[in-house]
C-alpha positions in Angstrom: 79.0 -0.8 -23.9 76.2 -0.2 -21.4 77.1 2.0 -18.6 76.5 -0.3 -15.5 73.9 2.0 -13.8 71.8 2.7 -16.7 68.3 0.6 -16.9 67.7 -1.8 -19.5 65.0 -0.8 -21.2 62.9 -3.4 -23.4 61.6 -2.9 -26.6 57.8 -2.9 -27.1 57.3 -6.2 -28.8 56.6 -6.3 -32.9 52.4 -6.8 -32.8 52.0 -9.8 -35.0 51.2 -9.6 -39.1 47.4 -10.4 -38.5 47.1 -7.5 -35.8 48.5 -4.6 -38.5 46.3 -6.2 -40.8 43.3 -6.3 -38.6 44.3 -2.2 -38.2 44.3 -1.7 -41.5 40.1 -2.9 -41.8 37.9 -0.9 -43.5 35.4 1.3 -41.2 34.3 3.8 -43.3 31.5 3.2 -45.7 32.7 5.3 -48.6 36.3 4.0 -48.4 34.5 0.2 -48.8 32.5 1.8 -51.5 35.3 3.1 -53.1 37.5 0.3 -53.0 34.7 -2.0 -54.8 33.5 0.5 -57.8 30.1 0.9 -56.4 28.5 4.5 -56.1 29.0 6.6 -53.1 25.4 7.2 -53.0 24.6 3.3 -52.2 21.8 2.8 -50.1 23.2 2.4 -46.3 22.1 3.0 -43.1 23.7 6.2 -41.5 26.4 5.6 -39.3 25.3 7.5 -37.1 22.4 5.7 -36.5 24.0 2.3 -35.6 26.2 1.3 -32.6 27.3 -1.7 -34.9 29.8 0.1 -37.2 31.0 -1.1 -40.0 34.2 -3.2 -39.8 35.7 -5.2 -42.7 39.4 -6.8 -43.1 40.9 -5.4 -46.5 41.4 -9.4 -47.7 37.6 -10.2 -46.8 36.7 -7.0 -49.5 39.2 -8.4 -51.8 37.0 -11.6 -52.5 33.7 -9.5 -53.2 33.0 -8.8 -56.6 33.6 -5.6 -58.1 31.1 -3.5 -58.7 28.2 -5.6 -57.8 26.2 -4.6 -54.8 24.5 -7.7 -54.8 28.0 -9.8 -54.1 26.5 -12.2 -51.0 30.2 -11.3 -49.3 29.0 -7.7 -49.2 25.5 -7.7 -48.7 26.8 -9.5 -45.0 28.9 -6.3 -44.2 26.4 -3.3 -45.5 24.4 -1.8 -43.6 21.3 -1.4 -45.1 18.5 1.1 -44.1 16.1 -1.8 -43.8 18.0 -2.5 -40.3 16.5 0.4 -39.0 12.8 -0.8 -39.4 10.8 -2.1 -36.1 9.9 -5.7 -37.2 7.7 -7.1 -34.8 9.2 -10.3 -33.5 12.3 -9.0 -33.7 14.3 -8.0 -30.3 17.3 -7.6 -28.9 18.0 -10.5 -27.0 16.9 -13.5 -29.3 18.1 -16.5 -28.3 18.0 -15.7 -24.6 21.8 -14.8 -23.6 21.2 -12.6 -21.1 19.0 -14.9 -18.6 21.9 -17.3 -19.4 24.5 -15.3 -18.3 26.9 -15.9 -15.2 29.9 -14.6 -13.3 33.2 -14.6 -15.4 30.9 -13.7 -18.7 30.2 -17.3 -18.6 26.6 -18.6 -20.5 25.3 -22.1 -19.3 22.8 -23.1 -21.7 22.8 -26.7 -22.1 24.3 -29.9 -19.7 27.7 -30.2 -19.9 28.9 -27.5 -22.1 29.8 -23.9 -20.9 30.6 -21.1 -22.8 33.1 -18.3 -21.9 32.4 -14.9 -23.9 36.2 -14.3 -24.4 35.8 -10.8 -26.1 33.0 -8.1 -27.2 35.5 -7.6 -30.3 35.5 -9.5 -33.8 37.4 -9.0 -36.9 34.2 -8.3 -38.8 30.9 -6.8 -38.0 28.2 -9.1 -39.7 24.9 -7.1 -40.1 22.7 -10.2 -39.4 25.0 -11.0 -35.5 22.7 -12.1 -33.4 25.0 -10.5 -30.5 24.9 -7.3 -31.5 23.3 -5.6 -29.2 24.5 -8.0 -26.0 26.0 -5.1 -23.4 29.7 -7.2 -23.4 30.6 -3.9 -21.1 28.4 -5.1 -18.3 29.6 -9.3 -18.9 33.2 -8.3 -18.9 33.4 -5.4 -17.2 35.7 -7.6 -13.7 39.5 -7.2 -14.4 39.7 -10.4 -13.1 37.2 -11.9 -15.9 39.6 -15.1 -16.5 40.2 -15.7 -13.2 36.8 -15.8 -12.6 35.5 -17.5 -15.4 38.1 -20.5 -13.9 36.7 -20.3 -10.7 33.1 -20.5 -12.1 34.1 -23.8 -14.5 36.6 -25.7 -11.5 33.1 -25.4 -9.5 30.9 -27.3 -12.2 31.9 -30.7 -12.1 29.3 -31.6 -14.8 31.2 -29.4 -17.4 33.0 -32.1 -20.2 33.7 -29.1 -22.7 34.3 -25.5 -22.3 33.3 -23.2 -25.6 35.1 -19.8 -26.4 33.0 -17.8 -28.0 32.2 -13.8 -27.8 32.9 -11.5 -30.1 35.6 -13.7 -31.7 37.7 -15.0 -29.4 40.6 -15.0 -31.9 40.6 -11.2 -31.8 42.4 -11.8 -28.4 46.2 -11.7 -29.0 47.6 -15.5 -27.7 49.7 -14.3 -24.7 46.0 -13.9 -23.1 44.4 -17.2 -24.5 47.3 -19.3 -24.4 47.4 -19.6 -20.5 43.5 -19.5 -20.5 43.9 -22.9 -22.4 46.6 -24.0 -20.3 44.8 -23.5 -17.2 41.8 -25.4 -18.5 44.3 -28.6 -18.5 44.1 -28.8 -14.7 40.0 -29.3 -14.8 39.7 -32.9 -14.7 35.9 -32.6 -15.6 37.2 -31.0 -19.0 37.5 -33.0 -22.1 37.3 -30.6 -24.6 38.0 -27.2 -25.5 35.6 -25.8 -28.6 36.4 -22.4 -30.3 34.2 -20.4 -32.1 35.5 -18.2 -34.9 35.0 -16.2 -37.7 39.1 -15.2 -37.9 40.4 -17.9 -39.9 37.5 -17.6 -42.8 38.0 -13.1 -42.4 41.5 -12.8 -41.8 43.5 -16.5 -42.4 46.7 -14.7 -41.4 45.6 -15.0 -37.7 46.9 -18.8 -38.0 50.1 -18.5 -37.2 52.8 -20.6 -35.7 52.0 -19.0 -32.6 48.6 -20.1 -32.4 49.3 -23.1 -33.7 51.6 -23.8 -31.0 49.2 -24.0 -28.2 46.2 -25.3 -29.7 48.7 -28.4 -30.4 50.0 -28.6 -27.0 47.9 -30.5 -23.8 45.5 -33.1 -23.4 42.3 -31.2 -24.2 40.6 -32.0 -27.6 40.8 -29.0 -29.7 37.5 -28.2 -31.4 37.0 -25.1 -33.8 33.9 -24.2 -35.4 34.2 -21.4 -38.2 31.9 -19.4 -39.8 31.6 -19.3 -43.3 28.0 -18.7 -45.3 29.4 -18.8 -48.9 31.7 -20.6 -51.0 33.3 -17.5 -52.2 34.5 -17.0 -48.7 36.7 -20.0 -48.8 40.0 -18.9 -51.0 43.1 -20.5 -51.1 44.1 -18.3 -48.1 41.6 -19.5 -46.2 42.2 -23.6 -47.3 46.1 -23.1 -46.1 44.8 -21.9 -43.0 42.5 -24.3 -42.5 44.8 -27.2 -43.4 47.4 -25.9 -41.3 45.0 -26.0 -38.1 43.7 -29.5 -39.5 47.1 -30.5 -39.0 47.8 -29.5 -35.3 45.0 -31.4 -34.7 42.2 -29.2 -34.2 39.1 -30.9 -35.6 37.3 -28.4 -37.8 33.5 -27.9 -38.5 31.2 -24.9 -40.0 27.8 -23.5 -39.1 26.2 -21.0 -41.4 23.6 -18.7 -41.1 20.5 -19.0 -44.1 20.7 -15.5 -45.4 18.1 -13.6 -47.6 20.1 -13.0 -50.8 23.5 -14.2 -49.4 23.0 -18.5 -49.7 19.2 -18.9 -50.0 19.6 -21.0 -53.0 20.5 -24.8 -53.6 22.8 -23.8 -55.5 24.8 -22.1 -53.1 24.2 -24.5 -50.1 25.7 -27.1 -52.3 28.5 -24.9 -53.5 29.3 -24.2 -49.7 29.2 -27.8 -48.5 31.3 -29.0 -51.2 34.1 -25.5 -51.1 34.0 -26.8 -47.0 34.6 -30.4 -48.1 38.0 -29.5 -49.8 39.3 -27.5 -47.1 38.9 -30.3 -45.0 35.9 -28.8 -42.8 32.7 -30.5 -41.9 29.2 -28.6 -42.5 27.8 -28.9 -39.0 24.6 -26.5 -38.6 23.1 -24.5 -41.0 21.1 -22.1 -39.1 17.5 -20.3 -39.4 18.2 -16.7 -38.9 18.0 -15.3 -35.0 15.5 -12.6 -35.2 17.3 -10.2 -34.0 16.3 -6.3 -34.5 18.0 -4.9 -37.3 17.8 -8.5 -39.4 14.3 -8.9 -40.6 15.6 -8.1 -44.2 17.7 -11.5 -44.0 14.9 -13.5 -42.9 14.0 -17.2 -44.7 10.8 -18.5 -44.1 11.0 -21.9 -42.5 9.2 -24.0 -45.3 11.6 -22.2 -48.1 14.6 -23.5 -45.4 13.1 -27.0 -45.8 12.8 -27.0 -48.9 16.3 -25.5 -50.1 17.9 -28.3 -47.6 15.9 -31.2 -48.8 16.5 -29.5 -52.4 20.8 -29.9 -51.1 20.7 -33.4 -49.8 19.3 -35.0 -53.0 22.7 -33.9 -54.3 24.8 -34.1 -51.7 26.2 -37.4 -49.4 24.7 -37.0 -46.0 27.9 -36.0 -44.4 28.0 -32.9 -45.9 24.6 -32.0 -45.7 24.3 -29.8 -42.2 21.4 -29.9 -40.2 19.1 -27.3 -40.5 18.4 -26.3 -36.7 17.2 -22.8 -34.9 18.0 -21.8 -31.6 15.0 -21.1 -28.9 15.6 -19.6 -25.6 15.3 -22.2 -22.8 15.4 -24.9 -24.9 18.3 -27.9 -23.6 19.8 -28.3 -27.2 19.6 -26.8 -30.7 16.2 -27.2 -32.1 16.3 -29.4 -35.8 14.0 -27.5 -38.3 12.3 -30.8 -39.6 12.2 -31.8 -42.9 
């Protein structure tokens, strides 16, 4: 029995699974290293000379293939000393974010869409991220960032669909984006509500009932772009995941990223689209690579891109061929590479 005048005292809450996991990434290079069979003297850029750190979920590494430093899973995660060379071209703010950028952390780029940068954190650190240098301190620094990121998007009558996007917006725990969502419902304006993630293709234990349960709750169409650039990311993990959010309703679609040495080959642009196909995922953009500093090493010349796409479509049904596009700063929608 509980003496009367003694405080009730709650117990901290039980983080969920994907949270101990996400804890449990690798973030030092030799323990990567180690875990894969490759030799601790592997080329890689000193971690002391990059404010990108590595950062890798345990079940990601699990999928790369042993001993080969060339797997395409890896080569996205290492950081190799060719991100420290000066590439002319290449610059810290490549698509144009920070001219873009408003109060609440909010980017307007293009009519009727407005993107909310939920986070600076992700589950993994991708060497070729085109935010990777964005100062997330200075966009997020207002306690009040939700509140004002509402106020900002109630204002815009002209907005039909709000984007998370960061970081990874699923790095946020659901007690913070649940009532984000929620609060969305009350915008008229708002039709849509589009996440963009790399969680459920890194970490498919992040899709869990609780997720689930507000992404199937409201009137707001639930739209989720993920982020997958080879077919070998796609286990069956990843396909329960994805079926499970497929059937709470959230309409799925990919956009990859043509990587030097990752999926620069018809081969594996084929592989991808079909892999995506069976999970129940549509390819939606393929992109040309931002050049940001740091990435010149992952760079595909734009007549190679054509090429490999036109190369992918001969062999593939148009809906799962994705549209080669690149993103330029001021422009008022995606850019198509043409064929």
């Amino acid at each position: 029995m509980i003496p009367t005048n003694s405080p009730i005292r709650q117990l901290p809450r039980e983080p969920p699974r994907w949270q101990r996991l996400l804890g449990e990434a690798f973030g030092r290079p030799a323990e990567l290293l180690e875990f894969l069979g490759l030799p601790a003297d592997l080329p890689g850029l000193n971690p002391v000379q990059t404010n990108f750190p590595l950062r890798v979920p345990r079940a990601y590494a699990a999928r790369m293939r042993k001993g080969d430093a060339r797997d395409p899973l890896f080569l996205q995660v290492w950081a190799r000393p060719e991100e420290a060379l000066d590439v002319q071209g290449f610059v810290d703010d490549a698509v144009g974010d920070h001219a873009a950028l408003r109060d609440g952390g909010i980017l307007h780029k293009y009519e009727g869409r407005a993107l909310v940068l939920a986070t600076g954190a992700c589950a993994i650190h991708c060497r070729y991220c085109f935010r990777q240098h964005f100062p997330y301190g200075d966009a997020l620094a207002s306690r009040d960032h939700w509140r004002e990121a509402l106020g900002v998007l109630a204002a815009d009558r002209s907005l039909a669909e709000v984007i998370l996007s960061g970081g990874d917006p699923l790095s946020l725990i659901d007690e913070k984006l649940a009532p984000f969502a929620e609060s969305l419902e009350f915008l008229p304006q708002v039709k849509r509500l589009r996440l963009h993630t790399r969680l459920p293709v890194v970490l498919p234990e992040r899709v869990d009932d609780a997720l689930l349960g507000w992404l199937s709750r409201g009137r707001l169409r639930k739209v989720m772009v993920i982020h997958a650039n080879h077919a070998n990311e796609l286990d069956a993990d990843v396909a329960a995941a994805l079926a499970r959010l497929a059937d709470a309703g959230v309409h799925l679609l990919n956009q990859s990223v043509l990587l030097r040495g990752v999926n620069d080959s018809v081969e594996a642009l084929v592989a991808l689209s079909e892999r995506l196909s069976e999970c129940g995922v549509m390819p939606y953009y393929l992109h040309m690579l931002d050049p940001v500093r740091g990435t010149a090493h992952f760079d595909v010349p734009e007549g190679e891109a054509r090429r490999l796409v036109r190369s992918a479509a001969a062999t593939l049904p148009g809906y799962l061929v994705p549209r080669l596009v690149r993103e330029i700063p001021g422009a008022p929608a995606k850019a198509p590479v043409g064929g």
